[in-house]
C-alpha positions in Angstrom: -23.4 -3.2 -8.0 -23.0 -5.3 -11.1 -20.8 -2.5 -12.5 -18.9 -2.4 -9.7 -17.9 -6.0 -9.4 -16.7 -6.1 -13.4 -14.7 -3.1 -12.4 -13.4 -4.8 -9.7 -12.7 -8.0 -11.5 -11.1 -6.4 -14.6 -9.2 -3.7 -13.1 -8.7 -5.6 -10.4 -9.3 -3.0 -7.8 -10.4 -3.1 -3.8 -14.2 -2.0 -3.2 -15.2 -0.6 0.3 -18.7 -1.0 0.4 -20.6 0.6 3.7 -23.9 -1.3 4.9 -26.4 -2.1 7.1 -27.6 -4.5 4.5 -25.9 -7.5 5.8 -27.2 -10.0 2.8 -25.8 -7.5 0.4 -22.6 -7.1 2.4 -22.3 -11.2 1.9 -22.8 -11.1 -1.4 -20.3 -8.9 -3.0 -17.1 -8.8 -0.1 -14.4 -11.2 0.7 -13.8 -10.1 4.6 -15.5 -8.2 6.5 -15.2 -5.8 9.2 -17.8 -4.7 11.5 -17.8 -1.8 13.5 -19.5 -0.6 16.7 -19.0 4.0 17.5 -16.6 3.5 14.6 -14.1 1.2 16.4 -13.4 -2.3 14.4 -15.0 -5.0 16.8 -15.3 -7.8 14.7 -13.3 -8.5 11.1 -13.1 -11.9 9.2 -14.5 -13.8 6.2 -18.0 -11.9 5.0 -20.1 -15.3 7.0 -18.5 -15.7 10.3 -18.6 -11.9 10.9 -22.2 -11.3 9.3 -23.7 -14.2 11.1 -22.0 -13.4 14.7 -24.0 -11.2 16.7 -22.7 -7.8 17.7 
């Protein structure tokens, strides 16, 4: 992950990053979009969505 964010930082590039790990999810994302038999169903700042429940 570290090598990803320098990447992203210097290059500056967009990383889609695929979890169940919401605290890593938090850490590294700007927005977020969360998604329920693959249909978006929530999307907004990495907090509001990761703390909301499904």
């Amino acid at each position: 992950m570290e090598l990803l964010t320098r990447l992203r930082a210097e290059r500056r590039l967009s990383l889609v990053l695929v979890s169940h790990e919401l605290d890593l999810v938090t850490a590294y994302t700007d927005s977020v979009q969360r998604l329920d038999e693959g249909r978006v169903r929530m999307a907004g700042d990495d907090m509001s969505v990761a703390t909301q429940l499904p």
